[in-house]
LUMZA-842390 format. One record per residue (C-alpha): residue in one letter; residue number from 1; x negated, y negated, z. Coordinates in steps of 0.02 Angstrom, whole numbers. Layout:
N
rec gumi:A&loba:NUM&c1:X&c2:Y&c3:Z
...
END
This chain:
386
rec gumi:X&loba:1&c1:-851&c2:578&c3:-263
rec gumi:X&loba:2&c1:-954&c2:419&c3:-228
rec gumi:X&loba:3&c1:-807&c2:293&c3:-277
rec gumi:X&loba:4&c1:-657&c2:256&c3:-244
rec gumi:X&loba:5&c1:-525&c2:267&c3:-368
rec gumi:X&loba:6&c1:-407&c2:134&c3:-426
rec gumi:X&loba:7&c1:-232&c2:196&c3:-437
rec gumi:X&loba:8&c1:-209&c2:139&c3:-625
rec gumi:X&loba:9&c1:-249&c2:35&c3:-768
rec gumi:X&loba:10&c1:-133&c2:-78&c3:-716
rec gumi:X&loba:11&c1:-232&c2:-109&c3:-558
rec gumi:X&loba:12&c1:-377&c2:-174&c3:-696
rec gumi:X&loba:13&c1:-278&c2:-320&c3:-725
rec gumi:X&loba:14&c1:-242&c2:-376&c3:-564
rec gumi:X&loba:15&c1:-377&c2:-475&c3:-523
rec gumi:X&loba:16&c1:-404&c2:-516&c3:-720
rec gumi:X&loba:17&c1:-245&c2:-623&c3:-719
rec gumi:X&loba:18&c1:-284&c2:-684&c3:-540
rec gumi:X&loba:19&c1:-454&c2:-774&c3:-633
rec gumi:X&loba:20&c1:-344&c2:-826&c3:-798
rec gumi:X&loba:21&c1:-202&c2:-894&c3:-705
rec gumi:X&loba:22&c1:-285&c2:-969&c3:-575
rec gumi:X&loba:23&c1:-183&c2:-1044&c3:-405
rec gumi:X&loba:24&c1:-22&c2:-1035&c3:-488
rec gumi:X&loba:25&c1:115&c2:-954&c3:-363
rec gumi:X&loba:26&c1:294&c2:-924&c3:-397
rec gumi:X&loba:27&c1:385&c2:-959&c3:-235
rec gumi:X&loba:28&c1:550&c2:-853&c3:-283
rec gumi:X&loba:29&c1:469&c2:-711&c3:-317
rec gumi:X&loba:30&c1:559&c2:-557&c3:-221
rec gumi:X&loba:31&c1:456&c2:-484&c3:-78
rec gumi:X&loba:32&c1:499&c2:-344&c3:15
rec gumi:X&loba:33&c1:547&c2:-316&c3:226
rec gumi:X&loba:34&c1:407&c2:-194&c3:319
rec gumi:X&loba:35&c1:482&c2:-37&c3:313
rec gumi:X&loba:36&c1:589&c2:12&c3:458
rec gumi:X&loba:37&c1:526&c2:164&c3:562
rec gumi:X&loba:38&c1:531&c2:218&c3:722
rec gumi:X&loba:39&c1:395&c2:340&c3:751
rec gumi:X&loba:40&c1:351&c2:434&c3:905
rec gumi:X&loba:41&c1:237&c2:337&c3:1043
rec gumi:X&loba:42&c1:65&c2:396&c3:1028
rec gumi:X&loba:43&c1:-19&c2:459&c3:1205
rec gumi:X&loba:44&c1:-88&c2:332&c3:1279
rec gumi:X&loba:45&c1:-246&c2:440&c3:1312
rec gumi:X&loba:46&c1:-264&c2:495&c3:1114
rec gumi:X&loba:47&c1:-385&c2:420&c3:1028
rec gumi:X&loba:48&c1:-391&c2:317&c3:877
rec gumi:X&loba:49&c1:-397&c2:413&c3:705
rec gumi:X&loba:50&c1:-477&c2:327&c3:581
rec gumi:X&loba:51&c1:-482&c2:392&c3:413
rec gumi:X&loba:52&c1:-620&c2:364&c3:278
rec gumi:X&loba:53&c1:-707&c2:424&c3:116
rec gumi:X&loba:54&c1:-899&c2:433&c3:25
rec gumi:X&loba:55&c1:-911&c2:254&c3:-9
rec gumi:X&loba:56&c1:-1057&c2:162&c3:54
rec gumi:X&loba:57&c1:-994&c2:33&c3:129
rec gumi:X&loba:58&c1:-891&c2:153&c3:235
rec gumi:X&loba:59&c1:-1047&c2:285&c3:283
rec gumi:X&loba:60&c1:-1108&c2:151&c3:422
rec gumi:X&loba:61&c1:-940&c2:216&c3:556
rec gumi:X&loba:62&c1:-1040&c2:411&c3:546
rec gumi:X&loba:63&c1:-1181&c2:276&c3:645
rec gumi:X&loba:64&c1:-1050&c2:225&c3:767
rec gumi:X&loba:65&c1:-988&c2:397&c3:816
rec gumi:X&loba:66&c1:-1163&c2:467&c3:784
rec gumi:X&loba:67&c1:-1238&c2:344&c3:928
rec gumi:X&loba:68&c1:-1100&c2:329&c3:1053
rec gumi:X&loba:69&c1:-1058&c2:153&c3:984
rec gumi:X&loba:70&c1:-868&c2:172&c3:1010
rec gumi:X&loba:71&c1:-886&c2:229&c3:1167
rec gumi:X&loba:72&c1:-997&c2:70&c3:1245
rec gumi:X&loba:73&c1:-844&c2:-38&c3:1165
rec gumi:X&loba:74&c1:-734&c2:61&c3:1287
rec gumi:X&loba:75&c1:-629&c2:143&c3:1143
rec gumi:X&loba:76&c1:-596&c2:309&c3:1092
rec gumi:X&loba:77&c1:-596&c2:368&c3:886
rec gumi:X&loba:78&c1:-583&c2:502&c3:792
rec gumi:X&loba:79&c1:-667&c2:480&c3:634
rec gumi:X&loba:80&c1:-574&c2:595&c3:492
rec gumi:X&loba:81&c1:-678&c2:610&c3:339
rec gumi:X&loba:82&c1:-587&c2:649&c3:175
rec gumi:X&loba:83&c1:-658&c2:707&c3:10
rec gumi:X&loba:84&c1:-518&c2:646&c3:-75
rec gumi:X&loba:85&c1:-491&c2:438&c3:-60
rec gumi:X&loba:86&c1:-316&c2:459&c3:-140
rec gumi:X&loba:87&c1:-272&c2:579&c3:-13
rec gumi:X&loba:88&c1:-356&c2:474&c3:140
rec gumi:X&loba:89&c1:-232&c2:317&c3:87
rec gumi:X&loba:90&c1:-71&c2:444&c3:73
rec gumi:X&loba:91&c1:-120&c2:503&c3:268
rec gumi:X&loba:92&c1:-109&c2:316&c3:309
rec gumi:X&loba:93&c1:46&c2:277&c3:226
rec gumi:X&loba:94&c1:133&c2:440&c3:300
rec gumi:X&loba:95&c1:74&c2:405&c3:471
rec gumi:X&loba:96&c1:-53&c2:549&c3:484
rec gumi:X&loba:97&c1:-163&c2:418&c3:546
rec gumi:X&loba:98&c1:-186&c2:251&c3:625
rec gumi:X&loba:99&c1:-307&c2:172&c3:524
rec gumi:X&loba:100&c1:-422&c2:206&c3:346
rec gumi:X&loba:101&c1:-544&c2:113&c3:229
rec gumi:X&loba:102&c1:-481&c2:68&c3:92
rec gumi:X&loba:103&c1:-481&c2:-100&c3:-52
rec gumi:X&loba:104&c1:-374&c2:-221&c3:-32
rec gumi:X&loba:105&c1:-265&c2:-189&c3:-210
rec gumi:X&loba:106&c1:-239&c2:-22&c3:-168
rec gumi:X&loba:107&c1:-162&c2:-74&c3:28
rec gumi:X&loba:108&c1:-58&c2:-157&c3:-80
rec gumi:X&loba:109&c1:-18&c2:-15&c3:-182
rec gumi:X&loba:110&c1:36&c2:75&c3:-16
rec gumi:X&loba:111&c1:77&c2:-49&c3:95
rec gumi:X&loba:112&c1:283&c2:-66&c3:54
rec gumi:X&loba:113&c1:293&c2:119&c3:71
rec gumi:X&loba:114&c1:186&c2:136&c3:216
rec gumi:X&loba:115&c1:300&c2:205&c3:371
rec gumi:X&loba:116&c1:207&c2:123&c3:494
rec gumi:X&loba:117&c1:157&c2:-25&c3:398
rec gumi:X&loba:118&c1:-30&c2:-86&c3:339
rec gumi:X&loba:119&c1:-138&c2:-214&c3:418
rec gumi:X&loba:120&c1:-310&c2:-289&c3:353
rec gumi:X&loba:121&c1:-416&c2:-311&c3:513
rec gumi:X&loba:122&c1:-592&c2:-323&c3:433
rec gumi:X&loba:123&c1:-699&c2:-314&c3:282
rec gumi:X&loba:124&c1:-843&c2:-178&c3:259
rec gumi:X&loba:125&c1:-891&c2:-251&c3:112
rec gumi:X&loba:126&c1:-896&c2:-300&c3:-67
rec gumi:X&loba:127&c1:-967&c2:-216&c3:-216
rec gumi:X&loba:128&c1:-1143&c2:-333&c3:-265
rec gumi:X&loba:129&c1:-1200&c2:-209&c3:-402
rec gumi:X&loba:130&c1:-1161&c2:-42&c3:-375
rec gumi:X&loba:131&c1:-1057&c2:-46&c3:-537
rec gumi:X&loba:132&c1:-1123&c2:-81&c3:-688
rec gumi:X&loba:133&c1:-1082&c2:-80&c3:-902
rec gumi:X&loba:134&c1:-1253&c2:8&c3:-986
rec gumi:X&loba:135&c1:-1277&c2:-34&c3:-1183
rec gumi:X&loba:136&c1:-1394&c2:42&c3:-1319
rec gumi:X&loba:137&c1:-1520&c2:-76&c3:-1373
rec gumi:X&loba:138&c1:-1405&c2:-158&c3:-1526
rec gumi:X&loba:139&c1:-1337&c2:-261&c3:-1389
rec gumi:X&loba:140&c1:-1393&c2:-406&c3:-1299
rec gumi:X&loba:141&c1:-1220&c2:-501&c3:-1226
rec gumi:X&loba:142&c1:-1071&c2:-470&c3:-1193
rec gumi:X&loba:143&c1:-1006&c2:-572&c3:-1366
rec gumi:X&loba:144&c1:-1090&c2:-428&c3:-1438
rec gumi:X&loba:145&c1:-957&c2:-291&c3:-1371
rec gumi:X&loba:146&c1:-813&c2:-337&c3:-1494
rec gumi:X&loba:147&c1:-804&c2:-184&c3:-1607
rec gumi:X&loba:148&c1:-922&c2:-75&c3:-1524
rec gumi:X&loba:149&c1:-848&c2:60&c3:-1447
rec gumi:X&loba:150&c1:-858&c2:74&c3:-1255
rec gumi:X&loba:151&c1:-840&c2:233&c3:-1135
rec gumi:X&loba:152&c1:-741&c2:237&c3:-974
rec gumi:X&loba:153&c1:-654&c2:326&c3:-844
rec gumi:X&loba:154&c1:-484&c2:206&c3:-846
rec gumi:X&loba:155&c1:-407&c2:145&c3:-703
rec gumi:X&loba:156&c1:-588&c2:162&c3:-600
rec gumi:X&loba:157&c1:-699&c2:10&c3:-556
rec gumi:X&loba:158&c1:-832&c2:33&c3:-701
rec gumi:X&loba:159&c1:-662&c2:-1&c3:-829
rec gumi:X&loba:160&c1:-619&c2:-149&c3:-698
rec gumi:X&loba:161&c1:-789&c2:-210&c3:-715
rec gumi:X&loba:162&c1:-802&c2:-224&c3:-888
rec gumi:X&loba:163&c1:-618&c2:-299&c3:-899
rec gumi:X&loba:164&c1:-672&c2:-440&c3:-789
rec gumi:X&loba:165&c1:-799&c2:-492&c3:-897
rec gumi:X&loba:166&c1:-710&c2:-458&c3:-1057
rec gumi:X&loba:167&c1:-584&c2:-609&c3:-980
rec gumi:X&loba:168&c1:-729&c2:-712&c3:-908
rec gumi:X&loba:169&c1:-819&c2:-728&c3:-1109
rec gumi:X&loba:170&c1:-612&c2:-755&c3:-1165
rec gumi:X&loba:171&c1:-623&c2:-584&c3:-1234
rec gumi:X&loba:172&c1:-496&c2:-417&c3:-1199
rec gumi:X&loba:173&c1:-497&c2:-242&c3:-1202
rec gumi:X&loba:174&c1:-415&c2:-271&c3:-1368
rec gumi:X&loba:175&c1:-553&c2:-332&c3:-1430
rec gumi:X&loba:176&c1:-668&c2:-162&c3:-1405
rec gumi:X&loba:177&c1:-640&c2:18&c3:-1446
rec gumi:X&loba:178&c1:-603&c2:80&c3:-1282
rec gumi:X&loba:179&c1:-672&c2:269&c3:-1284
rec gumi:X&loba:180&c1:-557&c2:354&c3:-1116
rec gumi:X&loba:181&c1:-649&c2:478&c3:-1052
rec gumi:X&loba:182&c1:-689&c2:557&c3:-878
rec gumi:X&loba:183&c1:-856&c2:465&c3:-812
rec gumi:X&loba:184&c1:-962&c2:632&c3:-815
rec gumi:X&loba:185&c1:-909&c2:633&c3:-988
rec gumi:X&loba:186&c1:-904&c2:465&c3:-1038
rec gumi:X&loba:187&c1:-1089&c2:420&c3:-974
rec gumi:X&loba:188&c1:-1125&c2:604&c3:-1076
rec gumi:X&loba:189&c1:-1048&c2:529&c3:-1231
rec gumi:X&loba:190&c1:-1152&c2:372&c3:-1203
rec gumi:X&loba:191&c1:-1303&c2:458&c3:-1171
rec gumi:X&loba:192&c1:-1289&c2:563&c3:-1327
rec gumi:X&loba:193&c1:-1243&c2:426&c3:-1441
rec gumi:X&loba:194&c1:-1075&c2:443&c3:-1467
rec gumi:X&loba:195&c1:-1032&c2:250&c3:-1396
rec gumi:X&loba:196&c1:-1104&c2:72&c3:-1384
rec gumi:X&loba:197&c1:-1105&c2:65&c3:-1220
rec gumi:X&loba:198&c1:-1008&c2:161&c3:-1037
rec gumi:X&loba:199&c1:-945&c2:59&c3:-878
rec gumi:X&loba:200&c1:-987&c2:147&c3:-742
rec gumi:X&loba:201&c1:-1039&c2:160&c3:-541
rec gumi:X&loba:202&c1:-1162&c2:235&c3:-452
rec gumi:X&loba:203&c1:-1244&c2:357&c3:-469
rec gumi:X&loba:204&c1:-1203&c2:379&c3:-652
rec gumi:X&loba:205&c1:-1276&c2:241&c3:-714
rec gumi:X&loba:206&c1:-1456&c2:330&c3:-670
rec gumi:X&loba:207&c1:-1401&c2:453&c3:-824
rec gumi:X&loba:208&c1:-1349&c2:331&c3:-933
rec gumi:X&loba:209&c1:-1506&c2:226&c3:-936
rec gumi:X&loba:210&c1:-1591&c2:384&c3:-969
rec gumi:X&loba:211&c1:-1547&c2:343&c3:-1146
rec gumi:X&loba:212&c1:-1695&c2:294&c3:-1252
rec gumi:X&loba:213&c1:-1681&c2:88&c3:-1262
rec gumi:X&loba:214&c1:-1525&c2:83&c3:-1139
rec gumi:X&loba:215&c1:-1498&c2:-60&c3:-1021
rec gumi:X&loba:216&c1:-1405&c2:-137&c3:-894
rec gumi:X&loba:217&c1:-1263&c2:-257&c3:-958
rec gumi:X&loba:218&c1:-1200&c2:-345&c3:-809
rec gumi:X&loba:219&c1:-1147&c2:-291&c3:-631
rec gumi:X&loba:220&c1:-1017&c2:-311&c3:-509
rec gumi:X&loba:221&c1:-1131&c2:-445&c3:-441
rec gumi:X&loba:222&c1:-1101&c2:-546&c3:-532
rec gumi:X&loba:223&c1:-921&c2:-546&c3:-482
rec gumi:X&loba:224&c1:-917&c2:-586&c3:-298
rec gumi:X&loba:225&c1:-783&c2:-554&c3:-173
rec gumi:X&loba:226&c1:-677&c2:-460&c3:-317
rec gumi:X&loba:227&c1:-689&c2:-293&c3:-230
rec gumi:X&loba:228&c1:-666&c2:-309&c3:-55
rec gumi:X&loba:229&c1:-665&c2:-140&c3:46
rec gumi:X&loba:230&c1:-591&c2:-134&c3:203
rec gumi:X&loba:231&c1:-535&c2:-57&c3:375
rec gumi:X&loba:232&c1:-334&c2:-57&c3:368
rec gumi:X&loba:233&c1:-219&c2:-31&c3:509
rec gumi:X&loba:234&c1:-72&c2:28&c3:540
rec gumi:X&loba:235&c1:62&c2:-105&c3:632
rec gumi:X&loba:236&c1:105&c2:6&c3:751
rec gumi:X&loba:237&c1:-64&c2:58&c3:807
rec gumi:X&loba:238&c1:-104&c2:-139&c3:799
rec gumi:X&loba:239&c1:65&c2:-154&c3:912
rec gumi:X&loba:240&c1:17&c2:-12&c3:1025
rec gumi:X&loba:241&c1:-150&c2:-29&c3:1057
rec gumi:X&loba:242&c1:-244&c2:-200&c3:998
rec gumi:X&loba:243&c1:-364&c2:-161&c3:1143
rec gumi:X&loba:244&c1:-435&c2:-16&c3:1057
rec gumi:X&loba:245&c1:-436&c2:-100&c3:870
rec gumi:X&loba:246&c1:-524&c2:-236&c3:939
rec gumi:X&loba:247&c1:-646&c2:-86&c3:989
rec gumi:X&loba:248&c1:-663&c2:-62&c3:830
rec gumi:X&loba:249&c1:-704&c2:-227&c3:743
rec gumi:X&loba:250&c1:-843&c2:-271&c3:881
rec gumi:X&loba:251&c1:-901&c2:-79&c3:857
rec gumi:X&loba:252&c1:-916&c2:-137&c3:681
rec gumi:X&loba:253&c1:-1043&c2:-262&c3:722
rec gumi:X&loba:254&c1:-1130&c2:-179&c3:829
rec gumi:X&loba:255&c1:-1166&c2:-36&c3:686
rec gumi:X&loba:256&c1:-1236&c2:-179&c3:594
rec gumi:X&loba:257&c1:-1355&c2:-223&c3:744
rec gumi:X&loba:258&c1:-1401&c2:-63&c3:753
rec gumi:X&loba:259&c1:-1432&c2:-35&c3:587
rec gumi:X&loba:260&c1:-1578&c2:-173&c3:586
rec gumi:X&loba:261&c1:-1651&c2:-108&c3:731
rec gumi:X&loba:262&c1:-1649&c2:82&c3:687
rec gumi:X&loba:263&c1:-1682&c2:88&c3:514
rec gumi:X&loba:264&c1:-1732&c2:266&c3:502
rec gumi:X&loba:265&c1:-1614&c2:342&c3:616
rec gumi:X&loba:266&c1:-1476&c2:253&c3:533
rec gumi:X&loba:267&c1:-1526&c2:307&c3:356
rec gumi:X&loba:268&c1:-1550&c2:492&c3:407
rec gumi:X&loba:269&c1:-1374&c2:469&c3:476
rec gumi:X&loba:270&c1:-1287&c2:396&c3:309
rec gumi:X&loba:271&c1:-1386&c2:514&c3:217
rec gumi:X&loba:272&c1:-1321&c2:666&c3:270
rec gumi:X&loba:273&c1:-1145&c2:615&c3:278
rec gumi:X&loba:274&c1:-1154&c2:550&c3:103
rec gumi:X&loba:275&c1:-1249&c2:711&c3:53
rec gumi:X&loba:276&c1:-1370&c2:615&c3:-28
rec gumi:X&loba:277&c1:-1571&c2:592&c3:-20
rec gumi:X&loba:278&c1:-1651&c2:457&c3:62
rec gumi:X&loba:279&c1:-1718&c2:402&c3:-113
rec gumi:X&loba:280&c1:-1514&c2:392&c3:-180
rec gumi:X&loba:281&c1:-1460&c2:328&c3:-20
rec gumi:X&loba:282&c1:-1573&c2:159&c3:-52
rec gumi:X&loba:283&c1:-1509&c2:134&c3:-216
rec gumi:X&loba:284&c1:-1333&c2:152&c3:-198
rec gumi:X&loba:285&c1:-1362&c2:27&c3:-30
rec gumi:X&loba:286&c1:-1423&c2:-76&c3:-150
rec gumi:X&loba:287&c1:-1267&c2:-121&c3:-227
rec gumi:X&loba:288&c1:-1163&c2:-138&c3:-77
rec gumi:X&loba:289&c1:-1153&c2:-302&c3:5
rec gumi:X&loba:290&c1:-1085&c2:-272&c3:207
rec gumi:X&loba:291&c1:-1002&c2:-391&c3:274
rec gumi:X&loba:292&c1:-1069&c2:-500&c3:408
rec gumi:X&loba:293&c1:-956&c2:-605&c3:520
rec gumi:X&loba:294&c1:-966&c2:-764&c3:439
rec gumi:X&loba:295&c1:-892&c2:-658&c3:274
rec gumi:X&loba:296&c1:-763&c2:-590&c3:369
rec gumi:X&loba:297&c1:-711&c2:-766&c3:431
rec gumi:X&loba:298&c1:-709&c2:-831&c3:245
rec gumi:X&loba:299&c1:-619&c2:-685&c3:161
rec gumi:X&loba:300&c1:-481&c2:-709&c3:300
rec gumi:X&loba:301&c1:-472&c2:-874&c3:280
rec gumi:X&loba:302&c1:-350&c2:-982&c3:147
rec gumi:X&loba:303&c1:-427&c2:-1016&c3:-21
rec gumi:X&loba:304&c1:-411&c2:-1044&c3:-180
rec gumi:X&loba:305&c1:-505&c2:-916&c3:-274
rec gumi:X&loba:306&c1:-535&c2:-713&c3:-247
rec gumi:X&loba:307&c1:-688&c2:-736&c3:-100
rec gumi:X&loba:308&c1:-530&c2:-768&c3:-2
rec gumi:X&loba:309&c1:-398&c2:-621&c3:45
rec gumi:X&loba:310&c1:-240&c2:-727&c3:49
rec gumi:X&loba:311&c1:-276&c2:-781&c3:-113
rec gumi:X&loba:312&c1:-316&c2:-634&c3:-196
rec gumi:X&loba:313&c1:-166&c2:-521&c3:-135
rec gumi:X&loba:314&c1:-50&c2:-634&c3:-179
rec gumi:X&loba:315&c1:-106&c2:-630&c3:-374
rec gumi:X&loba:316&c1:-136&c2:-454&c3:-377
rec gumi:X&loba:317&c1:36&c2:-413&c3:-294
rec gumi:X&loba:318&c1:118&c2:-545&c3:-429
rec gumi:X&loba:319&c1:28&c2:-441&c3:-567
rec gumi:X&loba:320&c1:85&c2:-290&c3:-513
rec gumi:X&loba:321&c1:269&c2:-324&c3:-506
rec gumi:X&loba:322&c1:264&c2:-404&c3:-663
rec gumi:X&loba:323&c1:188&c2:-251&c3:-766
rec gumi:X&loba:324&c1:323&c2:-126&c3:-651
rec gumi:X&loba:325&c1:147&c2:-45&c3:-558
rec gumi:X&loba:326&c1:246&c2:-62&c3:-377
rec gumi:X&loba:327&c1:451&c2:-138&c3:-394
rec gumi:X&loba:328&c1:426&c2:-289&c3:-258
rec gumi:X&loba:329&c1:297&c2:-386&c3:-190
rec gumi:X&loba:330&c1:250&c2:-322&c3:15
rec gumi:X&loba:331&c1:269&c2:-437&c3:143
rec gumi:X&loba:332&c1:108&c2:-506&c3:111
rec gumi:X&loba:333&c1:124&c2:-614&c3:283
rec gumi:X&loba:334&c1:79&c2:-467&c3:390
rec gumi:X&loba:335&c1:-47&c2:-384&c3:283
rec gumi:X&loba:336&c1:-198&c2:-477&c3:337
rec gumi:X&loba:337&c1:-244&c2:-508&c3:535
rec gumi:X&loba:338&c1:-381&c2:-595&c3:578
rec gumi:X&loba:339&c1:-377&c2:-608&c3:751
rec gumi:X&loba:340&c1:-473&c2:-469&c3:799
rec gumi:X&loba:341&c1:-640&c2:-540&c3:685
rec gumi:X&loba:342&c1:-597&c2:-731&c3:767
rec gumi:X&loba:343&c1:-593&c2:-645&c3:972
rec gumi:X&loba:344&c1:-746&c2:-568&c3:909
rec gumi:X&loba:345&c1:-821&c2:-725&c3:849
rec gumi:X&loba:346&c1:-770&c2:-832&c3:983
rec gumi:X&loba:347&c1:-837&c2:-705&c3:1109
rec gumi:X&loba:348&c1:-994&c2:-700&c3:1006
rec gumi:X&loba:349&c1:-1031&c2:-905&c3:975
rec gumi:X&loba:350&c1:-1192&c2:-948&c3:940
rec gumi:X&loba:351&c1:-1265&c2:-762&c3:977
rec gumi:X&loba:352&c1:-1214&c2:-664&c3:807
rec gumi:X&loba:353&c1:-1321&c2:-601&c3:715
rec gumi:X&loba:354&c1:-1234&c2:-515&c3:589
rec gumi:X&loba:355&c1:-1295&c2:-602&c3:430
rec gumi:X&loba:356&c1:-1487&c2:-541&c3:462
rec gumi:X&loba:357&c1:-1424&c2:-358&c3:509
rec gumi:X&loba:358&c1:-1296&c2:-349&c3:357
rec gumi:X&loba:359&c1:-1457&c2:-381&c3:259
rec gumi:X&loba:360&c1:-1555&c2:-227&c3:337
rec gumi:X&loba:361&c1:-1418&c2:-127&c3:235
rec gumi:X&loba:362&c1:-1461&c2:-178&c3:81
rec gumi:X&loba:363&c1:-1663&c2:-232&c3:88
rec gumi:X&loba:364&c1:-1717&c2:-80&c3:161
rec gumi:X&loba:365&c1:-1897&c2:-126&c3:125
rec gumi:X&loba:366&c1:-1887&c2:-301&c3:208
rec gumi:X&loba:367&c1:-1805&c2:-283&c3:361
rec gumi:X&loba:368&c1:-1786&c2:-450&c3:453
rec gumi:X&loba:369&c1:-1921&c2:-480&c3:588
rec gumi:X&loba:370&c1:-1865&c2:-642&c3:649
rec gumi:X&loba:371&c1:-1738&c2:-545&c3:767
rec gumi:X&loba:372&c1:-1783&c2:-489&c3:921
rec gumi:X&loba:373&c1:-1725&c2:-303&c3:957
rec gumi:X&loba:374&c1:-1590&c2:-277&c3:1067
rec gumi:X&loba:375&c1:-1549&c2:-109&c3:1159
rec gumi:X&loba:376&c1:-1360&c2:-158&c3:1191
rec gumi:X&loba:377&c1:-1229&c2:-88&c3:1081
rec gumi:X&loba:378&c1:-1104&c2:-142&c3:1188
rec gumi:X&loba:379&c1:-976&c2:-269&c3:1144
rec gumi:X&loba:380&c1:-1094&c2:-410&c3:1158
rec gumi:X&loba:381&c1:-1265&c2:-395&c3:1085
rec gumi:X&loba:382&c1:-1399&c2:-490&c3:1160
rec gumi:X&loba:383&c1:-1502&c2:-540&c3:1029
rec gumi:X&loba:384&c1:-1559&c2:-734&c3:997
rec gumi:X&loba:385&c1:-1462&c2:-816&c3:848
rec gumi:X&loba:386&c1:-1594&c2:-861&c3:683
END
């Protein structure tokens, strides 16, 4: 799979009411205590295990442990790939492992469960595209979806997607003939006819604009900061050992760095993890934004609309209690740390240079060349700031 699932079609709405009803907060709202646990001290000498999935925003760590990157930030990880996402998020919530990449609604999802709790230390990224609603050539806008009949897999991003702009026009799902169908099948349906139009992410929407006249709707571009994906923590490894996950967020950076300087060598990297061609592997890039310091500091930071994390957990969580998807709201006050991204930044100053090599990940073909090239991938890369 090249996406990660959302847990349900309730998890569609979240972020749909978080746009229609804006800041509002309801102070009494129940929230639940972390989960008491006790589990077992982990040896000192183990190392990290960090679980993630074909995503890819998430193929960048197979560059870390490919090129020794952990290791010159003095920590020691075990990357655990899993086929499955679903299954990747149960290992973190049962303890299997100490961290995973994941989105924020479903760390939610997890989080009150979770035996060893779950902590938001950074942001890979944000969808900027790889999602997308195709239409036949009867339709030019999105006011011309009401009554056409629309194929998706529900409760996955392409259905999200097209909910979110549903709301955005003051539109519904109501208000289209909602065809559920697996994706393989519902960009098949699409293809032959048999709908208006298919929300779907990469790489089916290649197929689907195979159709004669087809084209591309709108994006998740054009909805930034709604799908954040993310490296989560547990609290105990946080409590244990915050020397080695702040290993991991300057690691992080350093992948980026890396990434700008050895664009070949990192794409033959991704590539075969992702088991994908060089040729796919540019395209799906394409709609992945990475996130570069200065993002991290704004999605950790408080604000008042869904760029920022704090924000946006707090209406999905609402949602989700009110439609009976999880029973209470999680202590939302210890799901987000930033203070691994800030000691990074502060460490850092004027020296980061993680905007220009975020953008090597997604312009492949224009690389920056202002940057000088640096042959550190330690925790401090010496490189001159743009």
């Amino acid at each position: 799979m090249l996406i990660r699932r959302l847990l349900s079609v309730a998890s569609i709405f979240v972020l749909t009411m978080a746009i229609a009803i804006g800041c509002a907060q309801d102070p009494t709202i129940e929230t639940a205590d972390r989960p008491s646990s006790t589990p077992a001290a982990r040896d000192i000498n183990a190392p990290l295990v960090i679980g993630y999935s074909n995503w890819a925003g998430w193929w960048p760590w197979a560059i870390a442990e490919a090129e020794g990157l952990f290791e010159a930030n003095g920590v020691t990880v075990e990357l655990k790939w899993f086929d499955g996402y679903l299954e990747s998020m149960e290992a973190l919530a049962a303890g299997k492992i100490d961290g995973n990449c994941q989105t924020l609604s479903d760390t939610i999802s997890f989080a009150g469960e979770a035996v060893n709790g779950e902590v938001v230390v950074l942001v890979n990224d944000n969808l900027a595209g790889n999602d997308k609603v195709i239409v036949s050539d009867a339709i030019e806008t999105i006011a011309d979806l009401p009554g056409k009949k629309v194929a998706v897999e529900e409760g996955v991003v392409g259905d999200f997607l097209l909910t979110l702009a549903l709301e955005k026009n003051d539109l519904s799902r109501d208000d289209v003939g909602i065809v559920p169908l697996e994706t393989s099948a519902a960009v098949e349906a699409f293809a032959t006819g048999q709908t208006d139009a298919v929300g779907v992410f990469a790489p089916f929407w290649l197929t689907a604009l195979k159709r004669e006249g087809s084209k591309e709707l709108l994006s998740s571009a054009e909805f930034p900061g709604a799908i954040p994906d993310l490296l989560v923590m547990s609290a105990t490894a946080i409590a244990n050992h915050p020397d080695d996950v702040q290993g991991m967020i300057d690691t992080w950076f350093n992948v980026l760095a890396f990434m700008r300087d050895n664009l070949e060598r990192s794409n033959a990297i991704m590539a075969d993890r992702a088991k994908v061609s060089l040729e796919e592997l540019d395209l799906l890039k394409q709609g992945t934004r990475l996130f570069s310091l200065p993002d991290n500091l704004e999605a950790f930071a408080p604000g008042d609309n869904m760029k920022h994390m704090q924000f946006a957990a707090q209406m999905m969580a609402k949602f989700m209690v009110s439609v009976d998807f999880i029973p209470v709201v999680p202590d939302l006050e210890v799901l987000l740390d930033d203070r691994f991204v800030k000691d990074y930044a502060e460490r850092m100053g004027d020296q980061d240079t993680s905007i220009e090599d975020a953008k090597a990940f997604s312009d492949p073909a224009n690389p920056p060349s202002n940057l000088e090239s640096s042959s550190d991938t330690g925790s401090a890369v010496e490189t001159d700031a743009p």
